[in-house]
C-alpha positions in Angstrom: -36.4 -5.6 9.5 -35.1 -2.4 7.6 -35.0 -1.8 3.7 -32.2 -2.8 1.7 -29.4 -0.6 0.1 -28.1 1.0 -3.3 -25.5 3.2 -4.0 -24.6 5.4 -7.2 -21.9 3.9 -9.1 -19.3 5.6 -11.6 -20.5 8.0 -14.2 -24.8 7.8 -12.7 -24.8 3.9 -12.6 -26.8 2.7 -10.2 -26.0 -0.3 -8.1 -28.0 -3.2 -7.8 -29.9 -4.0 -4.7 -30.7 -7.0 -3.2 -33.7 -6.8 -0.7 -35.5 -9.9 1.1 -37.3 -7.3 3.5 -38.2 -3.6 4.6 -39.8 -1.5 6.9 -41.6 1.8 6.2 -40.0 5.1 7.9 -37.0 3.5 8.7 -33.7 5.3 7.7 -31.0 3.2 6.9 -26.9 4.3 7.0 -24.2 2.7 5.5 -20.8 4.1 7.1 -17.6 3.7 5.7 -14.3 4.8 6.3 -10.8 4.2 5.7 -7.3 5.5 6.0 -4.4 3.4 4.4 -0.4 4.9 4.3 1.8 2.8 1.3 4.9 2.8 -0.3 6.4 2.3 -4.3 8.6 -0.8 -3.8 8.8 -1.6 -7.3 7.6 -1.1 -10.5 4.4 0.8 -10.7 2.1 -1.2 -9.2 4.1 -2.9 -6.4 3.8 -1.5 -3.1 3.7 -2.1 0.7 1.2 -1.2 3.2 3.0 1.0 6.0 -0.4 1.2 8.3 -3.7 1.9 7.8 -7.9 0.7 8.8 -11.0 0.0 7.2 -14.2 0.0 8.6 -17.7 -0.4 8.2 -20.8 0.1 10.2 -24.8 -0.1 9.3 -27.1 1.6 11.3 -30.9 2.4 11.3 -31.9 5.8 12.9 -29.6 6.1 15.9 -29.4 2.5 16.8 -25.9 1.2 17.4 -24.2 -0.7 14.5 -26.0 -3.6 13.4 -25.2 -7.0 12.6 -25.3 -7.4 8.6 -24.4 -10.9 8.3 -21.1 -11.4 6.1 -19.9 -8.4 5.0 -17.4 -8.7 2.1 -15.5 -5.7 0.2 -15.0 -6.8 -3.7 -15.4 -10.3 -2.4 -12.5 -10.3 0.4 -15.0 -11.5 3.9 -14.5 -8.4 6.5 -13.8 -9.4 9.9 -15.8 -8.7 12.6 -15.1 -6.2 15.5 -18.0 -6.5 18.7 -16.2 -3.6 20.1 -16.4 -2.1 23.6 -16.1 0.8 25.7 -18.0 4.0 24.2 -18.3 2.9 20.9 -21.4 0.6 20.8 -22.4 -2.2 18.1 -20.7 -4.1 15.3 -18.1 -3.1 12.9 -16.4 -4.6 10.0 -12.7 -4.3 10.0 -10.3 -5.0 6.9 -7.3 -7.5 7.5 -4.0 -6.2 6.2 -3.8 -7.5 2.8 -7.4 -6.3 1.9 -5.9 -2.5 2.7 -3.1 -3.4 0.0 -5.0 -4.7 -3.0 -8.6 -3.3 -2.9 -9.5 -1.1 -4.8 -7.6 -2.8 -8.2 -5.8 -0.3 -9.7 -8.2 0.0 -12.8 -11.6 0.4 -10.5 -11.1 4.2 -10.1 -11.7 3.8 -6.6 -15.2 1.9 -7.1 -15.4 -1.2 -4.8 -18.5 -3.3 -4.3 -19.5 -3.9 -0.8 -21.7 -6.8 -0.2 -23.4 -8.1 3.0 -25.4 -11.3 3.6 -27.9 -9.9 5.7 -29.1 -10.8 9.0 -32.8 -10.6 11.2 -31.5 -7.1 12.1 -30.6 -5.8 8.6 -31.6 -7.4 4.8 -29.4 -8.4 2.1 -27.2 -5.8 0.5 -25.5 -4.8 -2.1 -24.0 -1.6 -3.3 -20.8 0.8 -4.2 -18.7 2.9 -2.3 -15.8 5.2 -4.2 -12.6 4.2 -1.7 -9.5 6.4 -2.0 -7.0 4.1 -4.8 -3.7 4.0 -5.1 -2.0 6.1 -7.8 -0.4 4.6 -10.4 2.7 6.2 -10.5 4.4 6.6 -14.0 7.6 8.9 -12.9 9.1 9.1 -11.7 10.3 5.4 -10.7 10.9 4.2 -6.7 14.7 5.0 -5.7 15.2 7.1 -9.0 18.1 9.7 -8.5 16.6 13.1 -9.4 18.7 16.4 -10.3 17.5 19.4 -8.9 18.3 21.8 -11.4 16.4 19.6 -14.0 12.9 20.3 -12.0 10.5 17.8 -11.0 7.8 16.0 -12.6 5.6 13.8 -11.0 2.8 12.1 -13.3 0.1 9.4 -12.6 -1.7 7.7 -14.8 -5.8 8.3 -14.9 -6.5 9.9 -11.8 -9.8 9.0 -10.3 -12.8 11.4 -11.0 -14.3 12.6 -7.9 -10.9 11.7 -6.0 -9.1 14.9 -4.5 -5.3 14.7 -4.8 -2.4 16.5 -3.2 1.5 15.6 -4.3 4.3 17.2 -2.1 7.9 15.8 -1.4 9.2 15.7 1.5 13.4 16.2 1.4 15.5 15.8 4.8 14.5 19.0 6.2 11.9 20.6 3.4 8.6 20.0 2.3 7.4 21.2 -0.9 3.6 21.6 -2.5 4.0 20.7 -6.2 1.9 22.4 -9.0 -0.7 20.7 -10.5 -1.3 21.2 -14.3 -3.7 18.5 -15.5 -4.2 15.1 -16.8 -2.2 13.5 -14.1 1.0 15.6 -14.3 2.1 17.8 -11.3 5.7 19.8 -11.2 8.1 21.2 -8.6 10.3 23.9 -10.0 14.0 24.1 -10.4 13.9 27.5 -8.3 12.0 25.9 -5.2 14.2 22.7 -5.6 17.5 24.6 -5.1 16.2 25.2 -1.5 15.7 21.9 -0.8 18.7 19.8 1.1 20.6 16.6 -1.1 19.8 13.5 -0.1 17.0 10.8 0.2 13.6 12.4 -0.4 10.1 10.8 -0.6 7.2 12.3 -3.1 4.0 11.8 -1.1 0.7 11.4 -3.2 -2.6 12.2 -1.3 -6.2 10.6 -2.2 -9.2 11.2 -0.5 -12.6 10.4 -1.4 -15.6 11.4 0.8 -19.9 11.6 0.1 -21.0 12.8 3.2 -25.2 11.8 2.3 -25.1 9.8 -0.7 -28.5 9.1 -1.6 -28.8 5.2 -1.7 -33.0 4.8 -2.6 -35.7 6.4 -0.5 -35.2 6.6 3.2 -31.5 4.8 2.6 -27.7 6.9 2.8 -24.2 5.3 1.9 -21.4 7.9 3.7 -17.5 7.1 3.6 -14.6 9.3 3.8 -11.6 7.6 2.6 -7.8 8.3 2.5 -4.6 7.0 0.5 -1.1 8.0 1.1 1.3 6.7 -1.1 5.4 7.5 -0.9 8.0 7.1 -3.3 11.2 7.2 -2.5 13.7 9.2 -4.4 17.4 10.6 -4.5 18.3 14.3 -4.9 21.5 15.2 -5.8 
């Protein structure tokens, strides 16, 4: 058997780890990764996924992916991929609906990833920082937008450690908008006038990544995540 896991939660915390058994030497990866594309249907806090993938592999040293038991992501049950072909071992895929709704808005991206354990791997518990969804207070999904009023795009409590990128995409421009701060980013009236009338979407990039998290001695936790949310406006 292999040791068991931690992770470093928000602000230094460090997760709690369950561990039934261990083995000296033995280096122990969590692997996570995730790529999710959604859209503002409603108010702030409706969307629908587009497409997207979750997945999650444990490994010690170079074996392939391990059986973990039960794997569970902020306590939806991960399903479980044997796969084939090149890729070798087990993986934990997300069903669609666990894409949509984890993290919860108000988790900054922190979701706790729990498996039962198995005789290849131990109990574990720990945190990985996914890539949220913004919370998008303006502007509102199908809002009609003048150009020569500017643009101003702001979210409420980005994520610390998340990386975001806002651009809109018009019918046959894209622009880069300028970030200034707490949440707010602006296009400007002058780069607006270039940009065709018609239906538009503002994209908002978030990606996450920890490339060697340090997770106790001889254990890592590595994800790279990514969100992609669009709302749709008007220009005129």
């Amino acid at each position: 058997m292999v040791a068991g896991c931690a992770a470093t939660g928000p602000a230094g915390e460090g997760a709690r780890t369950q561990n039934d058994a261990g083995s000296a030497g033995a280096r122990v990866t969590i692997e996570v990764s995730m790529q999710r594309s959604l859209e503002l249907i409603g108010s702030r806090d409706q969307t629908r996924i587009r497409d997207g993938a979750l997945g999650v592999e444990f490994r010690q040293d170079s074996s392939p992916a391990l059986d973990a038991g039960e794997v569970s992501l902020e306590g939806r049950v991960l399903e479980r991929d044997p796969g084939s072909g090149a890729r070798r071992g087990l993986r934990y895929v997300a069903a669609r609906e666990i894409l949509r709704d984890v993290p919860s808005l108000d988790a900054e991206g922190w979701a706790v990833l729990v498996a039962t354990g198995s005789a290849a791997f131990p109990p574990c518990t720990t945190r990985v920082q996914l890539a949220p969804t913004p919370e998008v207070l303006e502007p509102a999904p199908g809002q009609t937008m003048f150009r020569t009023d500017g643009l101003v795009v702001v979210l409420s409590r980005p994520a610390p450690g998340a990386f975001y990128r806002v651009s809109l995409s018009g019918p046959t421009d894209v622009l880069r908008a300028n970030e200034f701060g707490r949440g707010r980013w602006e296009f400007a009236r002058e780069d607006l006038a270039t940009v065709a009338a018609g239906p538009a979407r503002i994209v908002i990039e978030v990606e996450t990544s920890c490339g060697d998290c340090p997770a106790g001695e001889g254990r890592t936790v590595r994800w790279t995540t990514r969100t992609e949310l669009e709302v749709p406006i008007s220009l005129i």
